[in-house]
Structure formats: structure tokens, C-alpha cells
C-alpha positions as CSV (number, residue, x, y, z in Angstrom):
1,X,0.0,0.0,0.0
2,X,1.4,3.5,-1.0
3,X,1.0,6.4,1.5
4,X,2.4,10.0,1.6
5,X,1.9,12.9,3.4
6,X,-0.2,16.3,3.7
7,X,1.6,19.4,4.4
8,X,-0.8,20.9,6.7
9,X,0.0,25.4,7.3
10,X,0.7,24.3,10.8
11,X,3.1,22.2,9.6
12,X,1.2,18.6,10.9
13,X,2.6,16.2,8.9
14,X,0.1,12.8,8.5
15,X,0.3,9.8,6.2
16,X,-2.9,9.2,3.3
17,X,-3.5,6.1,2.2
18,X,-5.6,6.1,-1.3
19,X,-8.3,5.7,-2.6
20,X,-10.0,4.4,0.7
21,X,-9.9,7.9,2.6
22,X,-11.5,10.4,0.7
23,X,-10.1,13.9,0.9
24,X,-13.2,15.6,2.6
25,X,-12.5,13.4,5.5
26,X,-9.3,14.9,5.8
27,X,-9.3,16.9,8.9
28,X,-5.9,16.9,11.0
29,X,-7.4,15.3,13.9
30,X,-9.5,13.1,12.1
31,X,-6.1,12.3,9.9
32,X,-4.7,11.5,13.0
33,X,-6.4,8.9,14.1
34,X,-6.8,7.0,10.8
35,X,-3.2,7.1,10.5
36,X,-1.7,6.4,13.5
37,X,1.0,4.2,12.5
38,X,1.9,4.8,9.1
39,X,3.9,7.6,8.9
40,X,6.5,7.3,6.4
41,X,8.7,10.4,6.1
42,X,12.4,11.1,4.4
43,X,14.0,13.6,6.0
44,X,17.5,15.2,4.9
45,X,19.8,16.1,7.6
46,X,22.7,18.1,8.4
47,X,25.0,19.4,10.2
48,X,27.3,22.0,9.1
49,X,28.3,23.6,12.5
50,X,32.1,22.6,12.5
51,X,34.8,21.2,10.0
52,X,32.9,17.6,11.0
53,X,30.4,18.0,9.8
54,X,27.6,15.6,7.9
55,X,24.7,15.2,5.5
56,X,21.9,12.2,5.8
57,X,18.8,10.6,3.9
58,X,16.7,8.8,6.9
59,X,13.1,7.2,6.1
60,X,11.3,7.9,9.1
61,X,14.4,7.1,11.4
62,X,16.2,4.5,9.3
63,X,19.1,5.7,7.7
64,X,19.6,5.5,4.4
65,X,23.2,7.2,2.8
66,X,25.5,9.4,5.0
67,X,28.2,12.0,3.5
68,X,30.6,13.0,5.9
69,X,32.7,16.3,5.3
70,X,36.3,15.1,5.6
71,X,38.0,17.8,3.1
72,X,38.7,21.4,4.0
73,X,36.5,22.8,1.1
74,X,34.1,25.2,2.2
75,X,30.4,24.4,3.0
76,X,29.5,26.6,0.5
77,X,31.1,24.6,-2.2
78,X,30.8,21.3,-0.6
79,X,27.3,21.6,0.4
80,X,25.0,20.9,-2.3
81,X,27.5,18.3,-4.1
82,X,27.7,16.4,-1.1
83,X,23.5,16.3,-0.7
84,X,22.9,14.9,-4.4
85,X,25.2,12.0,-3.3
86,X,23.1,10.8,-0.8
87,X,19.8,11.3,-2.9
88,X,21.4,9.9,-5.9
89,X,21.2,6.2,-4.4
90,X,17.5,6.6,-4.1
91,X,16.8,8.3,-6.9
92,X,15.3,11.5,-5.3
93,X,15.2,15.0,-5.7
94,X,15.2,17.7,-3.5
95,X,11.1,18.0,-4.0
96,X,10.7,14.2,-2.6
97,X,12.1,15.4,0.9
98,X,9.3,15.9,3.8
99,X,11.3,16.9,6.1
100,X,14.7,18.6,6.4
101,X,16.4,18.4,10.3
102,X,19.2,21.0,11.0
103,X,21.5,21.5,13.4
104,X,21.0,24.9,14.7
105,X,24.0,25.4,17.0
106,X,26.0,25.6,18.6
107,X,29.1,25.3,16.4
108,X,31.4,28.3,14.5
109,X,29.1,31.5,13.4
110,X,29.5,30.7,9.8
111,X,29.3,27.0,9.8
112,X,25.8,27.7,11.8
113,X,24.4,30.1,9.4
114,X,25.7,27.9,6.2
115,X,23.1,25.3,7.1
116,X,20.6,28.0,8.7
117,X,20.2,29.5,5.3
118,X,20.5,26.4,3.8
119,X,17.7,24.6,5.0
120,X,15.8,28.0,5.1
121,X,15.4,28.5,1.4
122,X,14.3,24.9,0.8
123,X,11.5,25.4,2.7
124,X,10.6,28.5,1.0
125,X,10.8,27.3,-2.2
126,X,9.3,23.6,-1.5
127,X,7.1,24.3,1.0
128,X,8.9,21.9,3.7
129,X,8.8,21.6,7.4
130,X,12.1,22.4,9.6
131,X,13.0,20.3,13.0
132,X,15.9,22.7,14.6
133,X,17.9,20.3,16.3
134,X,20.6,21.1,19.1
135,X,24.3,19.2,17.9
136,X,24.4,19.2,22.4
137,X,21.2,17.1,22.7
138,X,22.5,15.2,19.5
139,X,25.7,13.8,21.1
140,X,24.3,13.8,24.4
141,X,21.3,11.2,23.1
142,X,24.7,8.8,21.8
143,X,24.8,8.4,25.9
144,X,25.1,4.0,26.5
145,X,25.4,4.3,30.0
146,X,23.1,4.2,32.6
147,X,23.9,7.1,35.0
148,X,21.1,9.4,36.4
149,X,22.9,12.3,34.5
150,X,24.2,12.9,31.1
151,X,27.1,15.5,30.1
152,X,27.7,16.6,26.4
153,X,30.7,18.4,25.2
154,X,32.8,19.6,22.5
155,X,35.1,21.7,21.5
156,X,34.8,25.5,21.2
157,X,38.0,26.4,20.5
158,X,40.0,29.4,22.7
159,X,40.1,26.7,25.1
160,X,36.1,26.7,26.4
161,X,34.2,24.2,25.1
162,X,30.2,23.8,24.2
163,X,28.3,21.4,26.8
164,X,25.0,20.9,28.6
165,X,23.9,19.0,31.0
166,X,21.0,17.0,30.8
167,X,19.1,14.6,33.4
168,X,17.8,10.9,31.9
169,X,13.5,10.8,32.7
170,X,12.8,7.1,31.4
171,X,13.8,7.4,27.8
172,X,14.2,11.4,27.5
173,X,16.8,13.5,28.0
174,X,15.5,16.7,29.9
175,X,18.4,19.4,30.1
176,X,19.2,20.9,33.0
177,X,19.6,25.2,32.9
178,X,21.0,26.3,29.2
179,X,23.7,25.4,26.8
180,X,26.7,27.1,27.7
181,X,30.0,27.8,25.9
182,X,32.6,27.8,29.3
183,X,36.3,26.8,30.1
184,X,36.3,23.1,30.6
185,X,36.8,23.3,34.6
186,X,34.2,25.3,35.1
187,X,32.2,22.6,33.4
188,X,33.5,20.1,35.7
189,X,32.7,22.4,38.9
190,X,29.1,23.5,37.4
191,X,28.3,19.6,36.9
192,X,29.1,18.2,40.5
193,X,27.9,21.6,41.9
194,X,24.3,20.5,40.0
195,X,24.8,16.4,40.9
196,X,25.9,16.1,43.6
197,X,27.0,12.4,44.6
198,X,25.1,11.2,41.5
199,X,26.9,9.6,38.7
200,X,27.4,11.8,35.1
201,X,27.9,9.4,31.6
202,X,30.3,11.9,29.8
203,X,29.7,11.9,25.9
204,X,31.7,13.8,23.6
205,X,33.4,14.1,20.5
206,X,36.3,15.9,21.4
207,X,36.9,13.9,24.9
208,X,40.8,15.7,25.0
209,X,39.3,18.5,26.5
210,X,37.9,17.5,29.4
211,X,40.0,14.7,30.2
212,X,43.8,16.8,30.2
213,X,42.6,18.7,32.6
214,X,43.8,18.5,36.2
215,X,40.0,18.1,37.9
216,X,39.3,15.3,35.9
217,X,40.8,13.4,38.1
218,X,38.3,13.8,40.4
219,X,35.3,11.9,37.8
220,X,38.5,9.2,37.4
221,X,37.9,8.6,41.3
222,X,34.7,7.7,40.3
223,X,35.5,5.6,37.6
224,X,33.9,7.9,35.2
225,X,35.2,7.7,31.7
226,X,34.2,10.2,28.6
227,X,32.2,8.3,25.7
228,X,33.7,9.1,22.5
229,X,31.0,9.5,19.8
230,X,31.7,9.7,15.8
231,X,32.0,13.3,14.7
232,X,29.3,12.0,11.9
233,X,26.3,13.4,13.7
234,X,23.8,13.9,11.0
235,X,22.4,10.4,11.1
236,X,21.0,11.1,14.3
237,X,19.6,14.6,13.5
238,X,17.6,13.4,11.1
239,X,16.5,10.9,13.9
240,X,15.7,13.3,16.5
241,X,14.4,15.6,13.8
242,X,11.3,13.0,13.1
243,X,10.6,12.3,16.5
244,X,10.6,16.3,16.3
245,X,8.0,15.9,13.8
246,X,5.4,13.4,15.3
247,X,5.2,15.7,18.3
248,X,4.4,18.3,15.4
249,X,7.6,20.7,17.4
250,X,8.8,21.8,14.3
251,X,9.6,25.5,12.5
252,X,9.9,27.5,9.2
253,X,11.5,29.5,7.5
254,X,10.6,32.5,9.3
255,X,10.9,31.4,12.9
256,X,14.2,29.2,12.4
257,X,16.4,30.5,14.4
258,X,20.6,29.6,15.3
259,X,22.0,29.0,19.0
260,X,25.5,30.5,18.7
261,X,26.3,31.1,21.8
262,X,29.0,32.9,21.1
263,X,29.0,36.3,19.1
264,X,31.1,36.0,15.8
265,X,34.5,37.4,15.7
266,X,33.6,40.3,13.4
267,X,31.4,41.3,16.3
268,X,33.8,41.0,19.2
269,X,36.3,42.7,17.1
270,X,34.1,45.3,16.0
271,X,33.2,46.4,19.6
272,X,36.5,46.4,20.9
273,X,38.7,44.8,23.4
274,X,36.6,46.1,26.2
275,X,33.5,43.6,25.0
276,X,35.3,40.6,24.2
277,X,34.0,37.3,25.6
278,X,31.9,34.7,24.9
């Protein structure tokens, strides 16, 4: 049986199955509960917020071609080339996506804003649905272990790094306070500050900068250890981009917005040495 989807302006998305449901049925909610089950969506996701980063073709959450960045050509070169080599297996265009999941931060200023605007103008011109995915929550969900707490990291360069905190509830991840871009110790104190006795899984893809620091040694007492994840995170964007979807939390065009947190360099510059910070 063949299903696809209707693009609802609320950005719903719910399978059809023809010719059995007739189109004046079609309500959302009534759409809803007829379909239950059968969503089928492809969903192109990427991430473009380092030098790591990734493009994906999922179907619903199964993945179906990866194209990891590993040369130093710019996104805006690489970009496009790299997406028609993971449609070109499944013979699909740009049109055929439902769905496109994008990391929205927080990474480098222009790496962010290459796959902002990216993703923005395909859903202008095809009339697509955005998930805006954190890359934290997205390394943070490659967790195995079993520890009330989970900490994600990576690198930020000028030696802080990009981490959050997050607390397991059953099968969710619920972060605790915001995202933060901070020197690597600080991290350290802020997470035992927030834990307490409590045992943190450490995932990251850049585990170096935690784990040469001198206070590490107090999580080693522990016998805490820091995951190490694959830099190719787009895979799992796309994943948490259609879970994204079937709780209809997604975003357009016009409300998509980045999570730096950090101001570029031509702003700290601009304003002067007395401003400059994260």
C-alpha cells in the first residue's frame, strides 16, 4: 500500500492512504487517528556547524546514505554536491524530501548560518517543514550508559568548550539550565555543583578537553570515563528531527532561528577589546 503525506500550514505532517480515505475526511485530527502508525517520512539532515560536519537521507528514522565532510573545502562549495550523493542512491530530488532536520548550534558563526540558510530556502521554495535540532542534545542522546545524568561536550576552541547538562527521565533527555560555551573546569565544577553524589555518563566528540585537565581526576575517582561519539552526527539529526516531527515541534523558514552562543569574531572585534568574551 502506498502512503504520503499532507503538508498541513501548521506544519502537521500525517500519512494518506488512497483511494480508501477520501479527501473531505481529511481533517488533522481526524487524519490523525486514521493514520496512526503509518507515517513514512524522508528527511534530509545536516550538520554544518564545524569542520565535522555531515549530510543524511533517513526514512522515518532509518538511515539510508551518510556523506561525511572530511576535506577542507568550504560548505559553501561542498554543500550541495555532497546532498545529491546521498539522494542519488534513491533516486530523489530535493522535491521528494518531507522533512529537512538542521543543526542549529551551537558550532562556529559561519558554519551555523551555512546550514541556517541552507535549510531556510528549501523550505521557501518547497514548502517543507524544519526540525531545529541542538548538535548538544544530538551527542548527548549517543549516551550508553546508565547514570542518572548525562554531560555533552565539544570543543569551542579558545580553550572553552560547548556542553549541557542533561538529566535521563525514562527514555528522555530533559536538560538541565541552558547550553553554555565555558572553560572546561568550570564545566567540571558546574556539573558536581548540579549532581551532587550522583553519577554523570560523559559523551563527547572531542573527549581531550575534558579529560587533560587536572580536575578530571576527580570523575577518574569515580570511575567515570568520557564516551567518545563519531564526529558524523547527521544520522542522528535526522533521527531526532522525526521524533521532532510526530510531536508536530517543528519551525519554518521564518521562525528558524541559530543558538550561537557565542558572538562571531567580526562582532567582538568590531566592539572592541573592552567587549570581548563569549
Amino acid at each position: 500500500m502506498f502512503y504520503w503525506f499532507e503538508r498541513y500550514p501548521d506544519y502537521t505532517l500525517v500519512s494518506r492512504q488512497t483511494p480508501q480515505i477520501q479527501r473531505a475526511e481529511w481533517d488533522t485530527g481526524r487524519a490523525a487517528k486514521i493514520c496512526g502508525k503509518m507515517h513514512v517520512v524522508l528527511i534530509l539532515a545536516l550538520d554544518t556547524c564545524d569542520a565535522r560536519g555531515s549530510v543524511a537521507l533517513l526514512r522515518d528514522e532509518s538511515l539510508l546514505h551518510a556523506a561525511p565532510h572530511t576535506t577542507t573545502e568550504d560548505y559553501s562549495s561542498w554543500l550541495l554536491p555532497a546532498i545529491a550523493t546521498v539522494l542519488a542512491p534513491a533516486q530523489l530530488t530535493l522535491q521528494d524530501i518531507d522533512l529537512y532536520a538542521v543543526a542549529a548550534g551551537p558550532g562556529s558563526f559561519t558554519g551555523v548560518r551555512v546550514g541556517l540558510t541552507t535549510v531556510k530556502a528549501w523550505s521557501e521554495v518547497h514548502g517543507r517543514p524544519i526540525a531545529a535540532v541542538s548538535r548538544l542534545e544530538t551527542i548527548a542522546a549517543q549516551g550508553t550508559g546508565s547514570a542518572p545524568y548525562v554531560a555533552a561536550f565539544i570543543d569551542a576552541r579558545r580553550n572553552q568548550i560547548f556542553a549541557a547538562l542533561y538529566r535521563r527521565q525514562a527514555a528522555l533527555l530533559q536538560r538541565v539550565d541552558e547550553e553554555m560555551v565555558i572553560a572546561p573546569d568550570d564545566f567540571l565544577e558546574w556539573c558536581t555543583a548540579n549532581t551532587g553524589s550522583e553519577k554523570i555518563d560523559w559523551v563527547s566528540t572531542d573527549p581531550n578537553c575534558l579529560t587533560q585537565t587536572q580536575p578530571w581526576s576527580s570523575r577518574l575517582a569515580v570511575n567515570e570515563t568520557v564516551h567518545e561519539i563519531s564526529p558524523l552526527l547527521a544520522p542522528r539529526i535526522g533521527q531526532i528531527g522525526y521524533r521532532l516531527a510526530l510531536q508536530n515541534h517543528l519551525t519554518d523558514a521564518l521562525t528558524l532561528d541559530a543558538n550561537y552562543l557565542r558572538r562571531s569574531d567580526a562582532e567582538i572585534f568590531w566592539k572592541g577589546p573592552s567587549q570581548h568574551g563569549a
